[in-house]
Structure formats: C-alpha cells, structure tokens
C-alpha positions in Angstrom: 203.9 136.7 235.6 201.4 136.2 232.9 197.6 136.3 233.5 195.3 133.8 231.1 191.4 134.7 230.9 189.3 131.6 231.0 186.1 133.7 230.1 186.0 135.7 226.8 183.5 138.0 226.2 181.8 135.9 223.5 181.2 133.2 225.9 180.1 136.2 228.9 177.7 137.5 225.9 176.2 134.1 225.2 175.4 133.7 228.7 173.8 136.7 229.4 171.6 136.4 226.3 170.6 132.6 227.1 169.7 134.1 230.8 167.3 136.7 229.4 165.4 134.2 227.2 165.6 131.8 230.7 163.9 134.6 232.9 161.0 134.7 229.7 160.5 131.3 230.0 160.6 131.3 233.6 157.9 133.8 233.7 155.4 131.7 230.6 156.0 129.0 232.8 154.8 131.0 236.2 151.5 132.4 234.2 150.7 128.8 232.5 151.1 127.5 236.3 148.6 129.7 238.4 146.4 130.0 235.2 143.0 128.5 237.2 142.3 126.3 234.4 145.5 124.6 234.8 145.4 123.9 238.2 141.7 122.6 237.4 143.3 120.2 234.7 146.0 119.6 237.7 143.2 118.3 240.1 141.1 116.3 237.5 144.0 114.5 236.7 144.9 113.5 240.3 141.6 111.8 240.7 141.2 108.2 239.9 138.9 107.4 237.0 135.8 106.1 239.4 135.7 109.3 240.6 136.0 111.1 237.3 133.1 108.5 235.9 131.3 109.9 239.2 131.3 113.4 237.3 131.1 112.1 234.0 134.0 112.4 232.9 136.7 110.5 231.2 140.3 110.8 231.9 141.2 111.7 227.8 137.9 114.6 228.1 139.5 116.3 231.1 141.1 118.9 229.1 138.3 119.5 226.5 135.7 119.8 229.4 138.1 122.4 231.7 138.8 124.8 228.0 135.3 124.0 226.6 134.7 127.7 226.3 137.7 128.5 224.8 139.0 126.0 223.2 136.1 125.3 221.4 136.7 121.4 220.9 
C-alpha cells in the first residue's frame, strides 16, 4: 500500500507564519475599532449632513475635528 502526503511541511510552515501575522492584524484591527475616537468618527459619519451643519460641521472636517488634538491638522 503506498501513502502520499498532500501537505509538506513548506506549505504547514507558510501557514502557520501567515496565521501569526493574521492574529497581529486581527488585534491592530480590535484596538483601531474600540479606539473612542474611532467610534466618534463612526457616529459623525452616520448622521446626515443637516444634522452635521447643525453642529457645524462638514462631512470632509469630521476627521480633522474628532483628531484636532492630535492630529494637529
């Protein structure tokens, strides 16, 4: 009987290395998602632009005016 391996090591290696650099990602992505600012640049953005002109804003200032401190722009 002869066995044939469909999975060589190379190929095992290359998936566990593209996993690890996944699971960083993954986690930039979690941190950039509950950063507050985000999620304030989240809820700007849902409004419609009457309601952004009602706060004096414009839709293309949202992100200036959420990172204004830190962004310096």
């Amino acid at each position: 009987m002869a066995l044939a391996d469909t999975n060589p090591a190379g190929i095992a290696r290359r998936n566990e290395t593209r996993g690890i650099f996944s699971r960083i990602m993954d986690g930039l992505v979690h941190i950039a998602e509950t950063n507050h600012r985000v999620r304030r640049v989240q809820h700007l953005s849902a409004l419609n632009d009457s309601e952004l002109a009602a706060r004096g804003l414009k839709r293309e200032d949202i992100v200036r005016h959420v990172f204004r401190d830190v962004l310096y722009l």
